[in-house]
C-alpha positions as CSV (number, residue, x, y, z in Angstrom):
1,X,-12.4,-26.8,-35.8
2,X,-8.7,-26.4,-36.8
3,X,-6.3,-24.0,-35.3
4,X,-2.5,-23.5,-36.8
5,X,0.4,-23.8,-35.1
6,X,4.2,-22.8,-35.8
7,X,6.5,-25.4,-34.9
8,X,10.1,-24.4,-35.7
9,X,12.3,-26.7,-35.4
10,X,14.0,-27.7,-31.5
11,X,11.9,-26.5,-28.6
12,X,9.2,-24.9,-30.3
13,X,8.3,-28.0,-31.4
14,X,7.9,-29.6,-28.5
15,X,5.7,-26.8,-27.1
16,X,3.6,-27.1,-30.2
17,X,3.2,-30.9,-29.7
18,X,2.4,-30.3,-25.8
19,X,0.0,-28.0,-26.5
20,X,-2.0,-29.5,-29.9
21,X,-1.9,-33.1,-27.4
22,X,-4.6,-31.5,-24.9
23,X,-6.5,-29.6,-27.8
24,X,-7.4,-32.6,-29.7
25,X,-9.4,-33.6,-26.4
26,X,-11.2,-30.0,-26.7
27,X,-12.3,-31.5,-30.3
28,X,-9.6,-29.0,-32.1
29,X,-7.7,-30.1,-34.9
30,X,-4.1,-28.8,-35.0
31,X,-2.4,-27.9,-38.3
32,X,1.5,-27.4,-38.2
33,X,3.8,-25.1,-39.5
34,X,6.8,-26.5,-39.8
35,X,10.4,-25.1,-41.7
36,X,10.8,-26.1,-44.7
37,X,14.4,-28.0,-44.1
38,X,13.4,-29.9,-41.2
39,X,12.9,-33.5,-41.3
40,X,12.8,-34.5,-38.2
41,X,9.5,-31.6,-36.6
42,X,6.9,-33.2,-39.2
43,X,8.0,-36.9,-37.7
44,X,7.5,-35.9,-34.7
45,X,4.4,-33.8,-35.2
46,X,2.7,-36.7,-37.6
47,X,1.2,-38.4,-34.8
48,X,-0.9,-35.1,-33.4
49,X,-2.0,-34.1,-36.9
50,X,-0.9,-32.3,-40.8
51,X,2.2,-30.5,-41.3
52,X,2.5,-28.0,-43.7
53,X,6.6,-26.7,-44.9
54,X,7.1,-23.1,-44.7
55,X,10.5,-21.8,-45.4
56,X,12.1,-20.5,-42.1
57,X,13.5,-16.7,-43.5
58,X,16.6,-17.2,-41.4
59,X,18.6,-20.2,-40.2
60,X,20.2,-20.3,-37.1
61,X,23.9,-18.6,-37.1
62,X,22.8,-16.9,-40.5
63,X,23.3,-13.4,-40.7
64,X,20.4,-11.1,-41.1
65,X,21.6,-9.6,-44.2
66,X,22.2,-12.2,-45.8
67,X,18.7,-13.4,-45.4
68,X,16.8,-10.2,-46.2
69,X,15.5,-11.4,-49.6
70,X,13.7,-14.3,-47.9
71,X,11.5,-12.5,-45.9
72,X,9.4,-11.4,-48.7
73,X,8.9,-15.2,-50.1
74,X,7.7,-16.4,-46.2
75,X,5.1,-13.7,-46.5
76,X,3.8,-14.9,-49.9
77,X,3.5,-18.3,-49.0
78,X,1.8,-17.3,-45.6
79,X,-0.9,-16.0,-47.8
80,X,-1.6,-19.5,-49.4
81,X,-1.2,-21.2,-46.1
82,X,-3.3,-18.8,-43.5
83,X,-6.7,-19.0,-44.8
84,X,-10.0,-18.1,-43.1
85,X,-10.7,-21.6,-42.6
86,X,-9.0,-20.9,-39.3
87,X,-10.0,-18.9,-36.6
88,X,-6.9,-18.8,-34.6
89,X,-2.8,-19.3,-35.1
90,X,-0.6,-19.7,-32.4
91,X,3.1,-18.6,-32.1
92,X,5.6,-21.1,-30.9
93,X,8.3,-18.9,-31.5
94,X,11.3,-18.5,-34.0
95,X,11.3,-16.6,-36.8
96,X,9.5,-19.0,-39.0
97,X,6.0,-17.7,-36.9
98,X,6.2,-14.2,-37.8
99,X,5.1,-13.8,-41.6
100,X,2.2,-16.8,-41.3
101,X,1.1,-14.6,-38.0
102,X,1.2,-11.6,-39.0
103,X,-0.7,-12.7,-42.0
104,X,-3.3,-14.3,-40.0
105,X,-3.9,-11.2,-37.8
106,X,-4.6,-9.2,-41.4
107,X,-7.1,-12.3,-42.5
108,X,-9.0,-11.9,-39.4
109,X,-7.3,-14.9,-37.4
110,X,-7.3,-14.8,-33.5
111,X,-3.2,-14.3,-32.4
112,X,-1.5,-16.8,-29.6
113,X,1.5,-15.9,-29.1
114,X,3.8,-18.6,-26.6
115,X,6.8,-17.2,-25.1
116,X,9.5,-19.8,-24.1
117,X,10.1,-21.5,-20.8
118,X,13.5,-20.7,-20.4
119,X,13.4,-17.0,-21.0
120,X,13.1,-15.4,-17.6
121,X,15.8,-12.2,-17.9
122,X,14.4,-10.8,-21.5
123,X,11.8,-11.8,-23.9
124,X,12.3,-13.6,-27.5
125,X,12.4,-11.5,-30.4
126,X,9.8,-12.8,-32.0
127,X,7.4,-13.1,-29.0
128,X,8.1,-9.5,-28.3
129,X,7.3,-8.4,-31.7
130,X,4.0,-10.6,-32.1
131,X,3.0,-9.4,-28.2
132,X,2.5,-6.0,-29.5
133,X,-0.5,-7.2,-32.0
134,X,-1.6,-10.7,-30.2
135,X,-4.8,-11.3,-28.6
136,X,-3.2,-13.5,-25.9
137,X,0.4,-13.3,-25.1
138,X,1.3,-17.1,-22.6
139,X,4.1,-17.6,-20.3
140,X,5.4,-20.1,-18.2
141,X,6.2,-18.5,-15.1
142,X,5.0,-15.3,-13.0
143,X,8.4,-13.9,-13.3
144,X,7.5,-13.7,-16.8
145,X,5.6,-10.8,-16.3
146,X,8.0,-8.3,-16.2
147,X,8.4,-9.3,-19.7
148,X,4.7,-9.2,-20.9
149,X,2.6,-7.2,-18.8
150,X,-1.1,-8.2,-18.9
151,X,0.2,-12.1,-20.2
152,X,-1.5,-15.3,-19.4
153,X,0.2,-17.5,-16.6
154,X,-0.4,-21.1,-17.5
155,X,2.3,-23.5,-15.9
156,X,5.5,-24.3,-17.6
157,X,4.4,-26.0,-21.0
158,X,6.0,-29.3,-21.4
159,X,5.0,-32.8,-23.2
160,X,3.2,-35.5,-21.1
161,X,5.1,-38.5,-20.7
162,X,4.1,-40.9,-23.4
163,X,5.8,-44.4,-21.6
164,X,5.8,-45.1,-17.9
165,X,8.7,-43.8,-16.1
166,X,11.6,-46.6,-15.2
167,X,15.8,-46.7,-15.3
168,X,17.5,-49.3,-17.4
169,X,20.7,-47.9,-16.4
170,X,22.1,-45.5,-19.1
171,X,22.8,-42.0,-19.5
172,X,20.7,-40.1,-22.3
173,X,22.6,-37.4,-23.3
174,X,20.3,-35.4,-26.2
175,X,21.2,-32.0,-27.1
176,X,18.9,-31.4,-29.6
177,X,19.1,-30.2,-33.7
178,X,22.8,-28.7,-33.3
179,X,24.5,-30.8,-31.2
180,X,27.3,-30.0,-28.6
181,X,30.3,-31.1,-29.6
182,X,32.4,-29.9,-26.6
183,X,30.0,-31.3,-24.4
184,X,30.1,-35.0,-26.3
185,X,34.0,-34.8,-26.1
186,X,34.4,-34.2,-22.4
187,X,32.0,-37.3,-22.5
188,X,34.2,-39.0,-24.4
189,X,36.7,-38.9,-21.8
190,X,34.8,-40.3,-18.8
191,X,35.0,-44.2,-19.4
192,X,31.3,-44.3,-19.0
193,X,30.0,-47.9,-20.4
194,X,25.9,-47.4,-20.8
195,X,25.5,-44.2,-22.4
196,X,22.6,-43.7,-25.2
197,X,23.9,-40.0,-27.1
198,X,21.3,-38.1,-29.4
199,X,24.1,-35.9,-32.0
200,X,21.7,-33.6,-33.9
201,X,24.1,-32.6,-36.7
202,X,27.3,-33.1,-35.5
203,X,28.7,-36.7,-37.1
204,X,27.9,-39.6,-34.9
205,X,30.6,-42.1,-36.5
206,X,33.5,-41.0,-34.4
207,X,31.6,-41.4,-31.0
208,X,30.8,-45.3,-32.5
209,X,34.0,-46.1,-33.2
210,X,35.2,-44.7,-29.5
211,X,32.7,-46.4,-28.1
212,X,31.1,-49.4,-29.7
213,X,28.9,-50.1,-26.2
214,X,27.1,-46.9,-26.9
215,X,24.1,-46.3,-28.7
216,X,24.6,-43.4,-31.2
217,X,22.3,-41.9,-33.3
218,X,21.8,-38.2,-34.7
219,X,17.8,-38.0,-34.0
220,X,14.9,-39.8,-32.6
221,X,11.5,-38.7,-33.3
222,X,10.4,-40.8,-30.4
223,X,13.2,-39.7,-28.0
224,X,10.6,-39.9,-25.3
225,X,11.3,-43.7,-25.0
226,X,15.0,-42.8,-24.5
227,X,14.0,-40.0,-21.9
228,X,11.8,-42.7,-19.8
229,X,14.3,-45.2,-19.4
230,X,17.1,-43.1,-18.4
231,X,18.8,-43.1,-15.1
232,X,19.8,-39.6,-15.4
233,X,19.3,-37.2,-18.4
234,X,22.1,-34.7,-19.6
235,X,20.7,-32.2,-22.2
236,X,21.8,-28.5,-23.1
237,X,20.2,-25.0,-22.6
238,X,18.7,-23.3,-24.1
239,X,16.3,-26.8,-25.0
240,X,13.2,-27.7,-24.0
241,X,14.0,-31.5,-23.4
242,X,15.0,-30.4,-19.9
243,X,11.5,-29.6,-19.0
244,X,9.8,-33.0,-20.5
245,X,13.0,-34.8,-18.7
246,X,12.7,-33.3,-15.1
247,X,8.8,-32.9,-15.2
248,X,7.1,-35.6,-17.0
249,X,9.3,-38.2,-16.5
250,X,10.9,-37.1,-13.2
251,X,14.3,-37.9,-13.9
252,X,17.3,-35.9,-12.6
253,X,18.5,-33.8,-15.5
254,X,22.4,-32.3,-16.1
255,X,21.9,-28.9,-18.2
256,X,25.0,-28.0,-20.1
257,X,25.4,-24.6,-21.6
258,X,25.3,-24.0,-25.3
259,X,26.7,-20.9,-26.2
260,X,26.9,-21.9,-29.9
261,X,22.8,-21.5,-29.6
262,X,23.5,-17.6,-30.4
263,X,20.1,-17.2,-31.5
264,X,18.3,-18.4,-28.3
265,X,18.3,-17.7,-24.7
266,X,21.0,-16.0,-23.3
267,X,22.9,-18.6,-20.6
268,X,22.7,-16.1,-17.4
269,X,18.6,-17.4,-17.7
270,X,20.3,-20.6,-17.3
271,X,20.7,-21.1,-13.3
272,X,17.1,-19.4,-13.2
273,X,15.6,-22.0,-14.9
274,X,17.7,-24.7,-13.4
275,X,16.0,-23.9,-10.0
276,X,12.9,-23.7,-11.6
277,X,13.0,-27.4,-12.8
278,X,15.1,-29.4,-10.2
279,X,18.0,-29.5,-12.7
280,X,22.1,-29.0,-12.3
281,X,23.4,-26.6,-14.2
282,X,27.1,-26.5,-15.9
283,X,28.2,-23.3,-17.1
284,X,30.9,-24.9,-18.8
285,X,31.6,-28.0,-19.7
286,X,34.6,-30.6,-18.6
287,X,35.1,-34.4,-18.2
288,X,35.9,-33.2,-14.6
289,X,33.0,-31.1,-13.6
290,X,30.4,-33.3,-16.0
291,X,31.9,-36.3,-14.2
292,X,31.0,-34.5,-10.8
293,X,27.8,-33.2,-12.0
294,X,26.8,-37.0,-12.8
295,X,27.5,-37.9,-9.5
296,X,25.3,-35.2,-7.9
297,X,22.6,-36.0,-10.2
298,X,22.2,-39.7,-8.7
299,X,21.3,-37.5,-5.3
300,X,18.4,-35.1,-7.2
301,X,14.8,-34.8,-5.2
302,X,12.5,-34.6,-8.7
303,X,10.4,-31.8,-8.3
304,X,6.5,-32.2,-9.1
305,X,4.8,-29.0,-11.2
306,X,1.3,-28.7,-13.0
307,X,2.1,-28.9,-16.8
308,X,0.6,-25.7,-18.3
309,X,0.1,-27.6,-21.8
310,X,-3.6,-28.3,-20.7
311,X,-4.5,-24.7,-19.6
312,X,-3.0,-23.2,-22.4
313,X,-5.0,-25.5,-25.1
314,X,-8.3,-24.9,-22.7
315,X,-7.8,-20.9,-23.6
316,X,-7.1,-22.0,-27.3
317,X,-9.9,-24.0,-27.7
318,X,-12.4,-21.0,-26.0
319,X,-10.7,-18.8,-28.5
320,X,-11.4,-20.6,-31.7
321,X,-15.0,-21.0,-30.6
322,X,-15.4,-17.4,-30.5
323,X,-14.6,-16.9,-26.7
């Protein structure tokens, strides 16, 4: 049996990963999704199973009207990609899941739709549109509710750790496919000597030449190694590397706000989910207040919650056997 899945790129990803781990022991074969200009999801995704490129009809920071003729062409390919060979697609979120879902509803397909883990205050657009004509809406959390009546309450949906847990002394600071520049500057600034710093897009060179100690690089597709050796983990939110930080690998977590993400979460979610993960939260970012945050990190209780990755495969599975 094979099942699709959308994995955009950043933390959609990871919850299609999490999720297509725990089918494959339910005998499922996962099929990705993945946006046509991303690189990094199908190295990251190779391991669990085939990725297929579907052009993502808008980019984040694009304006909408500038990508009105693309919607049109993400439909068309759908209809080559969704075939009745599956029996159900699941929704990972970002836009890139709308046209292949929407197409496999009218093919017949069974409709997942996954809302994400940080969104406690309003929905995501796309799993608010796909909620009106899914079979199974999932969330995270109970306060999620309010959001999707009637939803499916697995657990908060993270990656299981792939390496044993253990601190070699640095600080992994990872903030994903866009970076944070005013978050890596304000690190800059601190005289730290073991730091391991993930860029995304923004250039790594100048943060080398700062700091030739450092290890630099702009992506891992194995960042998990990185995660489990960490003393402490500083990410950004909205990002789903908080969750596989704090609960798979236990490790205390710094969460910087990103307010260049305009296209995800809004930040007043961001304390919610903080205290829903263990995790310090920085509303803004400073070499003083990271510097403190650092400090208060060394003093974090991990907190110990059920992944909902295996719950939400379990429903998954019963649904592309015909349950």
């Amino acid at each position: 049996m094979r099942v699709l899945i959308t994995a955009a790129p950043g933390g959609h990803s990871g919850y299609a990963a999490a999720i297509a781990h725990y089918l494959r022991r339910y005998g499922v074969e996962p099929v990705f999704i993945v946006a046509s200009h991303d690189k990094w999801a199908p190295r990251k995704l190779g391991r669990l199973g085939k990725t297929v490129p579907l052009p993502m009809p808008r980019k984040p920071g694009e304006p909408l009207y500038k990508t009105l003729h693309k919607w049109p062409l993400a439909f068309l390919d759908s209809l080559r990609i969704v075939d009745r060979g599956y029996r159900v697609i699941v929704s990972c979120g970002a836009n890139l899941s709308i046209a292949p879902s929407l197409v496999g509803k009218l093919k017949g397909l069974r409709l997942v739709n996954v809302e994400s883990i940080v969104r406690l205050t309003e929905p995501g657009k796309t799993p608010r549109i796909l909620h009106r004509v899914a079979d199974i809406t999932i969330v995270h959390w109970p306060e999620q509710l309010r959001l999707y009546p009637g939803a499916r309450v697995v657990g908060p949906i993270y990656e299981p750790p792939r390496y044993k847990p253990r601190d070699e002394g640095y600080i992994l600071v990872t903030t994903g496919t866009m970076g944070h520049r005013e978050l890596f500057e304000a690190l800059s600034r601190l005289g730290l000597r073991n730091v391991v710093l993930q860029t995304g897009r923004v250039d790594p060179e100048p943060y080398r030449r700062r700091h030739p100690g450092w290890r630099v690089f702009r992506f891992d597709p194995d960042l998990d190694k990185w995660i489990a050796g960490a003393s402490i983990v500083v990410t950004h939110f909205p990002g789903m590397t908080s969750a596989t930080a704090a609960l798979a690998y236990h490790k205390p977590v710094v969460l910087v706000a990103a307010p260049h993400l305009r296209m995800s979460a809004s930040l007043r979610n961001g304390p919610l989910y903080a205290e829903k993960i263990g995790a310090i939260y920085l509303p803004k970012v400073s070499p003083s207040r990271l510097k403190q945050a650092l400090e208060e990190a060394t003093r974090i209780e991990p907190k110990h919650v059920e992944n909902g990755a295996p719950e939400a495969a379990r429903i998954i599975a019963k649904l592309s056997r015909g349950g």
